[in-house]
N, CA, C and O atoms as a GROMACS GRO file, in nm:
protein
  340
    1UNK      N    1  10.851  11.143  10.909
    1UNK     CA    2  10.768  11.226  10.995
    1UNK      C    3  10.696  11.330  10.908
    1UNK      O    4  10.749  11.399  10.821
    2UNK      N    5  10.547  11.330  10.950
    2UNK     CA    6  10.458  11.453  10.846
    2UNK      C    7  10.554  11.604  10.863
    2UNK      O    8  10.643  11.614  10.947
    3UNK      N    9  10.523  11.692  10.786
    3UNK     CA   10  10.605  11.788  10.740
    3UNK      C   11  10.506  11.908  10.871
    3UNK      O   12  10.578  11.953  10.960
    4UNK      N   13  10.422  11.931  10.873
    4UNK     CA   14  10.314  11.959  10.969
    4UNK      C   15  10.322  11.903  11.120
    4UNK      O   16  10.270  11.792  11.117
    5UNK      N   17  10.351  11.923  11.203
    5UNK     CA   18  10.348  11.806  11.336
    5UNK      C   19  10.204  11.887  11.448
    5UNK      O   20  10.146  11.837  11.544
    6UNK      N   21  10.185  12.045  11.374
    6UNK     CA   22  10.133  12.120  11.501
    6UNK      C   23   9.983  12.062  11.544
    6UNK      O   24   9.911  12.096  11.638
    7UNK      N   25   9.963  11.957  11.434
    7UNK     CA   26   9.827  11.900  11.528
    7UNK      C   27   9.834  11.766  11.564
    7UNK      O   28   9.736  11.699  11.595
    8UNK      N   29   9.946  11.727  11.562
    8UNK     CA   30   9.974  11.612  11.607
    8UNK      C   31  10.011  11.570  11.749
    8UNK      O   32  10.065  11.646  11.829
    9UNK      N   33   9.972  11.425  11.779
    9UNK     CA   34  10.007  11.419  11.965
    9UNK      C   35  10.134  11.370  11.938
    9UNK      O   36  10.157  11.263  11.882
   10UNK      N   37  10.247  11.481  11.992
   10UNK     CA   38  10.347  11.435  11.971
   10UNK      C   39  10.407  11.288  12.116
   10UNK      O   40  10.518  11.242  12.144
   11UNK      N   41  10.301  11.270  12.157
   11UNK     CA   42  10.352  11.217  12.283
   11UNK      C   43  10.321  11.051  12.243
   11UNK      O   44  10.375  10.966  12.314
   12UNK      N   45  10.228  11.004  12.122
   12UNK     CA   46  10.239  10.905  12.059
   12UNK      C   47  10.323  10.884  11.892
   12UNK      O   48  10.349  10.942  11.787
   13UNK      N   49  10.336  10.756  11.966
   13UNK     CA   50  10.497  10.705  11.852
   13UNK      C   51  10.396  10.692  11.683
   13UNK      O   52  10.298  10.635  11.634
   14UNK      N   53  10.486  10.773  11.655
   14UNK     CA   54  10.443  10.762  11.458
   14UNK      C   55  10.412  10.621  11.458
   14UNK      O   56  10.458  10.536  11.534
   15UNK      N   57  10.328  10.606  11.360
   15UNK     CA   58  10.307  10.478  11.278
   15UNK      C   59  10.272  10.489  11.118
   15UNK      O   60  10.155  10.506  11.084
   16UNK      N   61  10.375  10.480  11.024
   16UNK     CA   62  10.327  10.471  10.900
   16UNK      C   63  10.228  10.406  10.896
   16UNK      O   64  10.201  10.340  10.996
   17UNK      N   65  10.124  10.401  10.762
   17UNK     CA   66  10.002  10.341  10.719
   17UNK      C   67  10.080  10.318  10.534
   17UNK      O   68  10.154  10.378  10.455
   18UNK      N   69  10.003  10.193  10.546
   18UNK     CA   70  10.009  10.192  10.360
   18UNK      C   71   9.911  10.266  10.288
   18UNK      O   72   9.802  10.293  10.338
   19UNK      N   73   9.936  10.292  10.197
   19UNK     CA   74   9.777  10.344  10.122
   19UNK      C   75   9.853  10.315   9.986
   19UNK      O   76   9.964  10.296   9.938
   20UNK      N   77   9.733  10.324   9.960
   20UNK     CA   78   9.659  10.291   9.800
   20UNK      C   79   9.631  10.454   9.689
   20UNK      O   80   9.539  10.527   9.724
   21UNK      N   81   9.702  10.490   9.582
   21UNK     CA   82   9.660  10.575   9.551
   21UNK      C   83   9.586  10.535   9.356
   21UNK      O   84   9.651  10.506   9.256
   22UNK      N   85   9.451  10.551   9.371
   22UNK     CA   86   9.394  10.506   9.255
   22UNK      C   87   9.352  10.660   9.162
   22UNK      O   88   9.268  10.743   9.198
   23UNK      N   89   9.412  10.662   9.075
   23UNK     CA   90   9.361  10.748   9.001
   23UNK      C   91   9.256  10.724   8.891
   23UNK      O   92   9.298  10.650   8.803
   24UNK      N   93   9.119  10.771   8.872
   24UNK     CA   94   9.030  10.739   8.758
   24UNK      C   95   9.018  10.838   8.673
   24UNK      O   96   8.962  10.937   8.718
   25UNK      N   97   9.062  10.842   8.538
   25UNK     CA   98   9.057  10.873   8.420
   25UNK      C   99   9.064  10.825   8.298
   25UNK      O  100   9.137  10.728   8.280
   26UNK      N  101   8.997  10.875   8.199
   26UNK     CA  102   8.964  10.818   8.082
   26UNK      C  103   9.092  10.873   7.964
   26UNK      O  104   9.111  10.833   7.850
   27UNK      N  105   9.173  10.989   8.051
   27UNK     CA  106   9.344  11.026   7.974
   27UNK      C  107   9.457  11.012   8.017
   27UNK      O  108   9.549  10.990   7.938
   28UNK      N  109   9.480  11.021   8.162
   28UNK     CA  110   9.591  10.990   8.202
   28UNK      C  111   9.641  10.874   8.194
   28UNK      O  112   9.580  10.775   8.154
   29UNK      N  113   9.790  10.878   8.241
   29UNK     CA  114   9.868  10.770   8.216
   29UNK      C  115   9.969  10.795   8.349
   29UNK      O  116   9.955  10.877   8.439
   30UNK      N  117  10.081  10.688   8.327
   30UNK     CA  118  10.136  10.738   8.415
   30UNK      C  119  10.268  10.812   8.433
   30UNK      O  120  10.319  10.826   8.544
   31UNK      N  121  10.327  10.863   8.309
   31UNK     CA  122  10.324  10.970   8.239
   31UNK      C  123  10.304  11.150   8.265
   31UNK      O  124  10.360  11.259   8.274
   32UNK      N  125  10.178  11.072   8.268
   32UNK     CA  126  10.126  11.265   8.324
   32UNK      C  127  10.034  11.250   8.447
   32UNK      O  128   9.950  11.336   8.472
   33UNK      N  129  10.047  11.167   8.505
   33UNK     CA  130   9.944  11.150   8.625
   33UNK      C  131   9.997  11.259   8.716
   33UNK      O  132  10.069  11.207   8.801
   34UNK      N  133   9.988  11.409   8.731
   34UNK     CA  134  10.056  11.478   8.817
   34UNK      C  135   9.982  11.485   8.964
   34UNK      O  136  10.039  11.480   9.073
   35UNK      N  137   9.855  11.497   8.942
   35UNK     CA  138   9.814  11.422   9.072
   35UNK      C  139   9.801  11.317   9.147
   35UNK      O  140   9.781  11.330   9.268
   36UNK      N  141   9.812  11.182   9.081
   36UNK     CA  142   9.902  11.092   9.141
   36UNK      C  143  10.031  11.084   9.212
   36UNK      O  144  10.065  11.027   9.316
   37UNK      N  145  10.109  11.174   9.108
   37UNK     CA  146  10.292  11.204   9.117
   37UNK      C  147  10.269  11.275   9.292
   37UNK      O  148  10.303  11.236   9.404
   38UNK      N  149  10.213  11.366   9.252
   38UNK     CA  150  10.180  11.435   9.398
   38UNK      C  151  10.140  11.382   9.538
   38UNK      O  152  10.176  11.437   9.642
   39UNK      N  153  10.063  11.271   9.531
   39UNK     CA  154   9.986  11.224   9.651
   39UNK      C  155  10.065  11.145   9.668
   39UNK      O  156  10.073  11.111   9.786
   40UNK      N  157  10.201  11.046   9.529
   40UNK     CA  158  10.267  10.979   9.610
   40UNK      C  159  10.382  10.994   9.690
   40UNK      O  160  10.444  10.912   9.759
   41UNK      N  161  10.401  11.144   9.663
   41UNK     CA  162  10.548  11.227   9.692
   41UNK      C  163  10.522  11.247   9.794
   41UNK      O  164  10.613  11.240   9.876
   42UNK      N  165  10.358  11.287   9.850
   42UNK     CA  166  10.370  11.364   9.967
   42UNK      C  167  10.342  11.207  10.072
   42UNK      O  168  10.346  11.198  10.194
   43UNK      N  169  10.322  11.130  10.001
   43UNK     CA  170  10.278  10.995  10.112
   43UNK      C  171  10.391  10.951  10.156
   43UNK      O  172  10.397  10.891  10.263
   44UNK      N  173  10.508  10.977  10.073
   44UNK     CA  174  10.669  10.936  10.120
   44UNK      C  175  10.740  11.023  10.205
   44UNK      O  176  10.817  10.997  10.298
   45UNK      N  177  10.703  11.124  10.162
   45UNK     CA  178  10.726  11.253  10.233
   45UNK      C  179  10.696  11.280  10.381
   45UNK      O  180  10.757  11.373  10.435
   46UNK      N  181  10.617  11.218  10.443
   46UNK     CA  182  10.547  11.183  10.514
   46UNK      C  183  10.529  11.064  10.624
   46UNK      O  184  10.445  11.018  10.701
   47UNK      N  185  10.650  11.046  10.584
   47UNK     CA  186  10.694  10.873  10.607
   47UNK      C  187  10.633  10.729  10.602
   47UNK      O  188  10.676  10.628  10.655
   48UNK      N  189  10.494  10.749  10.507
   48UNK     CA  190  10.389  10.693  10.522
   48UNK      C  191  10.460  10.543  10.412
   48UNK      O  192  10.581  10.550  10.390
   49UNK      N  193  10.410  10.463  10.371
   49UNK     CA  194  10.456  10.370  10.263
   49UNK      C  195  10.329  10.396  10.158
   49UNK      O  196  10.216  10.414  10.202
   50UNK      N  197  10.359  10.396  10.022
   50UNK     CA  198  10.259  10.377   9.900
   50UNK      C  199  10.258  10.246   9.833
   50UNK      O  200  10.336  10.207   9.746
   51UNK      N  201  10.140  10.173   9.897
   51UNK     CA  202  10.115  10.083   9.902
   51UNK      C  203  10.088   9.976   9.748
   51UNK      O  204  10.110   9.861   9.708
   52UNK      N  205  10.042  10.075   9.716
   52UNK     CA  206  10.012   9.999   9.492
   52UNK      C  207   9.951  10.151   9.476
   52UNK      O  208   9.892  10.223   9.556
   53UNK      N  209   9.995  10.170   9.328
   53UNK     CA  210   9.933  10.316   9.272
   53UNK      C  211   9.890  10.247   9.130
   53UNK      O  212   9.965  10.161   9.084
   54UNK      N  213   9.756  10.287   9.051
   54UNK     CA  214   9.676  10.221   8.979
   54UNK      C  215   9.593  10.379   8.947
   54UNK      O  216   9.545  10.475   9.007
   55UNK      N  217   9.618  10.320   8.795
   55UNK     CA  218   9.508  10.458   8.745
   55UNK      C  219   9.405  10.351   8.636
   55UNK      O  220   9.452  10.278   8.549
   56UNK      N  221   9.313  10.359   8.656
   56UNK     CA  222   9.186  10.292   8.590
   56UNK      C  223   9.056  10.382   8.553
   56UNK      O  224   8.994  10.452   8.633
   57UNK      N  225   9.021  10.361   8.390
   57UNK     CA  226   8.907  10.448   8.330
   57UNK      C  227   8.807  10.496   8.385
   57UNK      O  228   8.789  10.439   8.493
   58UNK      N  229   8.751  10.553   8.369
   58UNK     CA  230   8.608  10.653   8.451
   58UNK      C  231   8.489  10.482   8.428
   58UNK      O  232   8.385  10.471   8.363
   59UNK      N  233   8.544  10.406   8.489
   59UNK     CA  234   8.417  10.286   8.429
   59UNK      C  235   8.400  10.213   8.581
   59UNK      O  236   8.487  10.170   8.656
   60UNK      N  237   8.286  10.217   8.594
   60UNK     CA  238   8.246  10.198   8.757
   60UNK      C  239   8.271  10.022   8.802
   60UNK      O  240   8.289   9.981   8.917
   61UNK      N  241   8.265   9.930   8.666
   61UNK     CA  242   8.323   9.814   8.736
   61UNK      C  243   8.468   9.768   8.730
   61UNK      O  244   8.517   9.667   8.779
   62UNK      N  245   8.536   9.882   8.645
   62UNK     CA  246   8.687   9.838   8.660
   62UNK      C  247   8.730   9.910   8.817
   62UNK      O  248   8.820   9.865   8.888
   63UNK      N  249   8.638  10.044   8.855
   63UNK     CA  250   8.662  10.094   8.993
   63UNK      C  251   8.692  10.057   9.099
   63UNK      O  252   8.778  10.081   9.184
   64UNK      N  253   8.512   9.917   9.064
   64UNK     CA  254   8.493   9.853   9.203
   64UNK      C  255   8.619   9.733   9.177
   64UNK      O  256   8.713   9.718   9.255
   65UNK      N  257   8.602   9.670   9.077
   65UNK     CA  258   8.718   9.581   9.104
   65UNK      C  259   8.854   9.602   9.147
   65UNK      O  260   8.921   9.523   9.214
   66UNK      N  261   8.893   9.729   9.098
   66UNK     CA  262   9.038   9.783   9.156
   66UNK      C  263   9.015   9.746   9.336
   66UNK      O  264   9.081   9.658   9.392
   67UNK      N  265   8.907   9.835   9.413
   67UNK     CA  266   8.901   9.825   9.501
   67UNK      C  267   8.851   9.720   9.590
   67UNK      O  268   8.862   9.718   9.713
   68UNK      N  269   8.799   9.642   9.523
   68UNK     CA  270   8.772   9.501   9.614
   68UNK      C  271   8.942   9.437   9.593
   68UNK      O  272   8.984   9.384   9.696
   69UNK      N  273   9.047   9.436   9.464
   69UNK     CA  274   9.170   9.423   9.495
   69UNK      C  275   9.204   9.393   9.610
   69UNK      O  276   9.214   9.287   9.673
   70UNK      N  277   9.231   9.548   9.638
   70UNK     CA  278   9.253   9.618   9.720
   70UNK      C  279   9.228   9.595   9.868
   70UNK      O  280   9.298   9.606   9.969
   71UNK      N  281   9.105   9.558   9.843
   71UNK     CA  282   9.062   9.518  10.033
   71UNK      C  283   9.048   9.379  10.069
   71UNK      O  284   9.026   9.356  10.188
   72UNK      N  285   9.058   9.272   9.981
   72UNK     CA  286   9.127   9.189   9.980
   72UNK      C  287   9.284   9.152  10.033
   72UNK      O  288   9.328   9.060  10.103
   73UNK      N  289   9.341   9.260   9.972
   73UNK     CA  290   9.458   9.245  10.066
   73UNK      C  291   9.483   9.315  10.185
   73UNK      O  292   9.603   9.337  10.207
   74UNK      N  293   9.389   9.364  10.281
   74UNK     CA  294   9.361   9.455  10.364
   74UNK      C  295   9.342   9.330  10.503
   74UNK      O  296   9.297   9.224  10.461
   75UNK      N  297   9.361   9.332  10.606
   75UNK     CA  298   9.288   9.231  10.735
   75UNK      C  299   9.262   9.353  10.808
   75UNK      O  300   9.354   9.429  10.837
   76UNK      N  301   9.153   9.372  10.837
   76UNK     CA  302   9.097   9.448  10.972
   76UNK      C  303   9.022   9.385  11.088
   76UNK      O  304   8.932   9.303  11.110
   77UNK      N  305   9.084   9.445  11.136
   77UNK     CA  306   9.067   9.349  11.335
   77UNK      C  307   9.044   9.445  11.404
   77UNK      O  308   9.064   9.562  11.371
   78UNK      N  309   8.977   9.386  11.563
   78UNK     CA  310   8.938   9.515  11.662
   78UNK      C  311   9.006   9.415  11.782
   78UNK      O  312   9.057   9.312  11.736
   79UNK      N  313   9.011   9.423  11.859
   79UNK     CA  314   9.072   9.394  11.976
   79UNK      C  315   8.980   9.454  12.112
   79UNK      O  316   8.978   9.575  12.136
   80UNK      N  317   8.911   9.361  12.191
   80UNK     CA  318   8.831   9.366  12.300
   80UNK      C  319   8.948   9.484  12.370
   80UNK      O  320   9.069   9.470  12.351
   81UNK      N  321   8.898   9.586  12.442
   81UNK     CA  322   8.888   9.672  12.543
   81UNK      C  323   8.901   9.664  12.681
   81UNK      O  324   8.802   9.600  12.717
   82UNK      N  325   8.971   9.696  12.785
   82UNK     CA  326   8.992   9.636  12.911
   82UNK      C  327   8.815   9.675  12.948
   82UNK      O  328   8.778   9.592  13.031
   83UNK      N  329   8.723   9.753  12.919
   83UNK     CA  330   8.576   9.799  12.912
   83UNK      C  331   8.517   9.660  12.883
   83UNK      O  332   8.402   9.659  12.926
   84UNK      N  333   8.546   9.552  12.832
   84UNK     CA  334   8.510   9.454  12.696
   84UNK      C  335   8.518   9.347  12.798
   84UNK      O  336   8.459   9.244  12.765
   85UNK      N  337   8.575   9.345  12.908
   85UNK     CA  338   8.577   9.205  13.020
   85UNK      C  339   8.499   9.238  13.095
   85UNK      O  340   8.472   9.166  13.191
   0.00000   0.00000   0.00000
């Protein structure tokens, strides 16, 4: 459960989310990634799951490729609306 609840509807049931935390730099490692370390502490913290964590160079096609990865393993769906019949 988030550490914060006061803007939350407490009247709907939690649902963790996975996420992805990508760090881009041309020094870190993972090692000293303290802002990584951070976003994944608080994503657990949070009851959320951390889904793959990846730190890749300031280079815009190792970026995009991280993230097409990424959404590749992603399915997004919508579901018709009782509005939708």
């Amino acid at each position: 459960m988030p550490r914060d609840t006061s803007r939350l509807d407490m009247s709907v049931d939690f649902q963790p989310v996975n996420i992805a935390v990508l760090t881009i730099s041309d020094t870190r490692t993972p090692d000293d990634d303290r802002s990584g370390d951070l976003l994944a502490e608080r994503i657990a913290e949070d009851g959320h799951v951390l889904a793959s964590r990846m730190i890749v160079t300031d280079d815009v096609d190792r970026i995009i490729a991280q993230l097409q990865d990424w959404i590749e393993d992603c399915l997004l769906y919508t579901s018709p609306s009782p509005r939708d019949s």
